[in-house]
C-alpha positions in Angstrom: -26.9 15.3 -37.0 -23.5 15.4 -38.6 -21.4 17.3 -41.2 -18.7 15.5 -42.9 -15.4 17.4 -44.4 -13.1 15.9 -46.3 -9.7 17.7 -47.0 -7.2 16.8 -49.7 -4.0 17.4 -50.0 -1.0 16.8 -52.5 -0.1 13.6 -50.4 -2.6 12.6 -47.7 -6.7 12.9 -47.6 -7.9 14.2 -43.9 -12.0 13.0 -43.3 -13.6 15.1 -40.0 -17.1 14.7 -38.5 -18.3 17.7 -36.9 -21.8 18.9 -35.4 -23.6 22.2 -36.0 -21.2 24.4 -33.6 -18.4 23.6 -35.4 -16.9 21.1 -32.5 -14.9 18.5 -34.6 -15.8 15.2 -33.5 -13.5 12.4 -35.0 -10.5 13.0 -37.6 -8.8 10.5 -39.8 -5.8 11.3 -41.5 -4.9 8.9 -44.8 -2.1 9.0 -47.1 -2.5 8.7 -50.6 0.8 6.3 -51.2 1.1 7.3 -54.8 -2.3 7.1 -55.8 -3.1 8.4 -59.2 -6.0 9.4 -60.9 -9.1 7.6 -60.3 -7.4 5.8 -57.9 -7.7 9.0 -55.5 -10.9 9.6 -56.0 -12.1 5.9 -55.7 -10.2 6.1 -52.2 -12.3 9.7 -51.4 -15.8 8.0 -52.1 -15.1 4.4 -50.5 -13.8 6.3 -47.2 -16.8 8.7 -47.6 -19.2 6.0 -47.9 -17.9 4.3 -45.0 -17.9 7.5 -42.5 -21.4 8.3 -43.6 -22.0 4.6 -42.8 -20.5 4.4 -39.6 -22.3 8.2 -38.1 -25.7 6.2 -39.3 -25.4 3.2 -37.5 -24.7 5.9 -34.4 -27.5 7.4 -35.0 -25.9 10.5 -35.5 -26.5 11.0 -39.8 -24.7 12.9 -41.9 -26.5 15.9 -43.9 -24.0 17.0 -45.4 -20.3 16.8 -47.0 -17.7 19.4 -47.8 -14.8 18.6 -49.8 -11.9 21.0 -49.8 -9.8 20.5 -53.5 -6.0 21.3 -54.2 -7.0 23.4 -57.4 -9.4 24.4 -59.6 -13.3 23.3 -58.2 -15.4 23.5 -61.6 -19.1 24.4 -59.4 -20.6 24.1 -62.7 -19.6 20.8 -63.8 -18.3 19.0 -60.2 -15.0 18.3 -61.8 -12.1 19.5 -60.3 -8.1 20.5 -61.7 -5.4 19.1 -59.4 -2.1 19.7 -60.7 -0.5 18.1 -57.8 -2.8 14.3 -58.2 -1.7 13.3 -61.8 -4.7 12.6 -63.5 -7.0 15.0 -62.2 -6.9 17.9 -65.1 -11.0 17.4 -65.7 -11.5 15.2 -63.1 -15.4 14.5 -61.8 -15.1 13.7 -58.3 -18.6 14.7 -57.3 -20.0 12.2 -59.8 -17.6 9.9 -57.9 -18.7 10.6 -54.5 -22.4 11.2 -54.4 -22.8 7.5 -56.7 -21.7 6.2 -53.3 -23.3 8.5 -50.6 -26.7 8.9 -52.5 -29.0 12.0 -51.7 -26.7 13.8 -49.3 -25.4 17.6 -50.4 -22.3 17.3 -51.6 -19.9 20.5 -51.8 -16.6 20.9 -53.6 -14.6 24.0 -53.2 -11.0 24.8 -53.7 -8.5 24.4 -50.4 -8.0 28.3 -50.3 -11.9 29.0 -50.5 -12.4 26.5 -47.6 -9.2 28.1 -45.2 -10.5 31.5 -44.8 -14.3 30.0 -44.7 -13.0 27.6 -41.6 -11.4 30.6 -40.1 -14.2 32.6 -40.3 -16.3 29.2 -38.8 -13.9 28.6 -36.0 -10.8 30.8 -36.2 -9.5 34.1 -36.2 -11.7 35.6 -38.5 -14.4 34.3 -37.1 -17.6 36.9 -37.1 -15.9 38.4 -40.5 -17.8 39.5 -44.0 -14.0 40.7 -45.6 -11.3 38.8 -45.0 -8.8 37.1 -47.0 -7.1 33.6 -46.0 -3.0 34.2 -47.5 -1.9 30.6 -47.8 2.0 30.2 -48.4 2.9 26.4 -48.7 4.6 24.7 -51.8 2.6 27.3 -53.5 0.4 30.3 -52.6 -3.1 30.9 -52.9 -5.3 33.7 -51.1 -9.3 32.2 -50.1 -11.6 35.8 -50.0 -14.4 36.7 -48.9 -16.6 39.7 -49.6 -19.5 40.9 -47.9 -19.8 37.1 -46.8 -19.5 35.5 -50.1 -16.7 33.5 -51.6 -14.9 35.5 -54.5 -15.1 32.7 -57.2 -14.7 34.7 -60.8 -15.8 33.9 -63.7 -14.8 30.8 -63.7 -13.5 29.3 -60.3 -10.3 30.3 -60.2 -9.8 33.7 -58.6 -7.5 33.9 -55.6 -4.4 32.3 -57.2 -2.2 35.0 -56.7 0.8 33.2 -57.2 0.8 34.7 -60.4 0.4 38.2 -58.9 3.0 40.3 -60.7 5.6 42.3 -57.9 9.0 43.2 -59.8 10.2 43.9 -63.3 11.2 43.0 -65.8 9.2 40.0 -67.0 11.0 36.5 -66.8 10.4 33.5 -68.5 10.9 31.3 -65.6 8.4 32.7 -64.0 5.4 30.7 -66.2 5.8 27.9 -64.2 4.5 29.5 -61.2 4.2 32.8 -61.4 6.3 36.2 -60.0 5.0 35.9 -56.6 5.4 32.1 -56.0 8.8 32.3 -57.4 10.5 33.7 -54.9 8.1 33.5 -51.5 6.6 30.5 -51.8 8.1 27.5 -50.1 9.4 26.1 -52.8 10.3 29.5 -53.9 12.5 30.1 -50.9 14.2 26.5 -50.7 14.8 27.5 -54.9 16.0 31.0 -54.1 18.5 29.0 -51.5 19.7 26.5 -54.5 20.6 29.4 -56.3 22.8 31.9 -54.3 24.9 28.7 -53.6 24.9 28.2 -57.5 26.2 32.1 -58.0 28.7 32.2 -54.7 31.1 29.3 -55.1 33.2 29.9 -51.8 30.1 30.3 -49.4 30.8 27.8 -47.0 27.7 28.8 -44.4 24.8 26.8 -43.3 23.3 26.5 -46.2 25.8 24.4 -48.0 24.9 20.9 -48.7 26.9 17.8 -49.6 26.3 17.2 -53.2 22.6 15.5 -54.6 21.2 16.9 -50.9 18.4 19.3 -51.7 18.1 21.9 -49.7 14.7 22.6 -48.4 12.8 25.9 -46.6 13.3 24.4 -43.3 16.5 24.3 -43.8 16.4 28.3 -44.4 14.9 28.8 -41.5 16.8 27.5 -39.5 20.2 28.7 -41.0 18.7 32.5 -40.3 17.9 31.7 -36.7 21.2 30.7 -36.5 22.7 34.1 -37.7 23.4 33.2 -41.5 23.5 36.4 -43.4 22.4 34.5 -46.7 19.5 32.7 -45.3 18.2 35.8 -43.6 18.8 38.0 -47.0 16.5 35.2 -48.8 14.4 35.7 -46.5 13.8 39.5 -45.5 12.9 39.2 -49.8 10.5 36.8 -49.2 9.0 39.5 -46.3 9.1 42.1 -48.9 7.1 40.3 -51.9 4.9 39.2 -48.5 4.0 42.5 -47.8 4.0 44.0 -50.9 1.1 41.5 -52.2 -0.6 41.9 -48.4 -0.2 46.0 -49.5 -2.3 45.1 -52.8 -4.8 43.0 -51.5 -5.4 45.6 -48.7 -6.2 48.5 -51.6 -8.0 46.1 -53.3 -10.1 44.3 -51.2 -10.5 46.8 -48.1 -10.6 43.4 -45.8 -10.4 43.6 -42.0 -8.3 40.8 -41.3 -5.7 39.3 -43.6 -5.2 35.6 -42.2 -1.3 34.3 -42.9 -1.6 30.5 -43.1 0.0 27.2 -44.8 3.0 25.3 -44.1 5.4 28.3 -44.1 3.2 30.2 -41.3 4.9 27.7 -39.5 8.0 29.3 -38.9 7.2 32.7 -40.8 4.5 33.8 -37.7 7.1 35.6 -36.1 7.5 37.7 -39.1 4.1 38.8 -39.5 4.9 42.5 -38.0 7.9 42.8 -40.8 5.6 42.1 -43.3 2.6 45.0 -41.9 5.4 47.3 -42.1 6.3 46.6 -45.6 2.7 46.1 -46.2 2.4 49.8 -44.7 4.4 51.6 -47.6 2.5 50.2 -50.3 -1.2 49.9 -49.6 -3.9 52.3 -49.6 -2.8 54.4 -46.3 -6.8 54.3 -44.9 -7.1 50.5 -45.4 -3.8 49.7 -43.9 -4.4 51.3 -40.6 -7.6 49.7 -40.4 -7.0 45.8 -41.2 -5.3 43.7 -38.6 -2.8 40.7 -40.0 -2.9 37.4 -37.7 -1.9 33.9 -38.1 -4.4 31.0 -38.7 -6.0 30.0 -35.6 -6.8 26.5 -37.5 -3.2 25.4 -39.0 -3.7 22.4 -40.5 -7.0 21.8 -40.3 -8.3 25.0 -41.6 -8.9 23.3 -44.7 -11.3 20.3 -43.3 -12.8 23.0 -40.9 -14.0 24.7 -44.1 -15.1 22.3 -45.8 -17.2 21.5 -42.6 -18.5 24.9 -42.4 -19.7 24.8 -46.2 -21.4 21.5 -46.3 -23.3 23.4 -43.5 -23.9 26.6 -45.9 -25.2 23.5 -48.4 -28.4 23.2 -45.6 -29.1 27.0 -45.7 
């Protein structure tokens, strides 16, 4: 018997069969090409329907499906808020998929929930009841679990601390993504970047760009290894605002392993004992000492690996 996970993304859709264990089978990888809309979720059923299709003629069935969402996963409703798929503000992509895969479970959970739960599946927090999944891409999200559960609130949205408030005083630009994001996501650090060139005219370091070239977090990294003084000051901040929010989920959550994951861990592993010793002067001095902070064991596939692990859950 199989599980099916399906993770999507802001620009590609990845489709994984895996058994029982956890031992990934086959992967596919699709783009979305500009999809919009029901056009995305169209593509999500019809390539649902045909891997459910395929693993019956095998003899090998599916029993269940995961879906990991970019967003907001409405458990109540099955519609789901995707603010990087235009289109998809109330979309109902469970209706969409179980009208073609009929009477098999279908689970849709939000691509922060389904990190840490593949990490705890087949990763480095695997064995875990507390444990947090810190996700720093375009933007940052943090998946939690407590006492084994998935920290949902009230209504499906907790874990987006990229609103999570970590200097003074308040700024207006920060309602389009929120204090934290700002400045440490990766956006956040490729923006931060765009504007120290904008406020130091004669820097003429690795950061410059010709003109309409948009600078980009790669290109930050790489300036720091490469002994810029700006690019490392943009990002020992983003280490700060790191550990300070690692220092506040620590006193709040008490977790024993804080996982650092997303496109920006990636290049910001190395970091990860800068940010436990800025994390180490704010949190709760107990706590600290006694949760460890490691990179995803999963990368990218922690998503799809979670959203494996929770069609699983769906069987009990």
């Amino acid at each position: 018997m199989a599980l099916l996970g399906i993770d999507l993304g802001g620009t590609k859709v990845a489709f994984a069969l895996f058994d029982r264990e956890g031992t990934m089978r086959a992967k596919e990888t699709l783009t979305l090409d500009n999809r919009r809309g029901t056009e995305v979720g169209k593509m999500i059923a019809v390539n649902a329907a045909l891997k459910v299709a395929a693993a019956e003629s095998e003899g090998d069935p599916v029993e269940a499906i995961g879906i990991s969402v970019p967003g907001i996963s409405r458990r109540a409703s099955g519609t789901v808020w995707a603010p990087n798929i235009p289109g998809w503000d109330d979309y109902p992509l469970l209706r969409e998929v179980t009208t073609v895969t009929g009477e098999i479970p279908v689970i849709i959970e939000s691509d922060r929930s389904c990190y840490i739960s593949g990490e705890i599946w087949k990763g480095n927090a695997h064995g875990c009841r507390d444990a947090i999944y810190l996700a720093v891409g375009t933007g940052i999200g943090a998946g939690i679990t407590v006492n084994g559960e998935l920290l949902h609130g009230a209504h499906d949205i907790a874990g987006a601390i990229g609103w999570m408030a970590l200097s003074r005083p308040f700024r207006s630009k920060y309602t389009i993504c929120g204090n934290f994001e700002y400045f440490a996501s990766g956006e956040g650090i490729a923006r931060q970047a765009a504007e120290y060139l904008r406020r130091h005219d004669r820097y003429q370091g690795e950061l410059r760009r010709e003109p309409g070239i948009k600078i980009t977090t790669h290109d930050v990294f790489k300036a720091r290894e490469n002994g810029d003084k700006a690019a490392a000051a943009i990002i020992d901040l983003a280490v700060e605002y790191w550990g300070m929010a690692a220092a506040n989920l620590v006193s709040l959550f008490n977790p024993e392993k804080i996982i650092f994951g997303g496109g920006v861990f990636g290049p910001a592993v190395g970091l990860l004992p800068a940010i436990r010793q800025e994390a180490e002067k704010w949190a709760q001095p107990i706590s600290i000492r006694q949760v460890s902070f490691e990179p995803s064991a999963l990368a990218g596939d922690a998503g799809v690996y979670g959203a494996g692990f929770l069609a699983m859950k769906q069987l009990g």
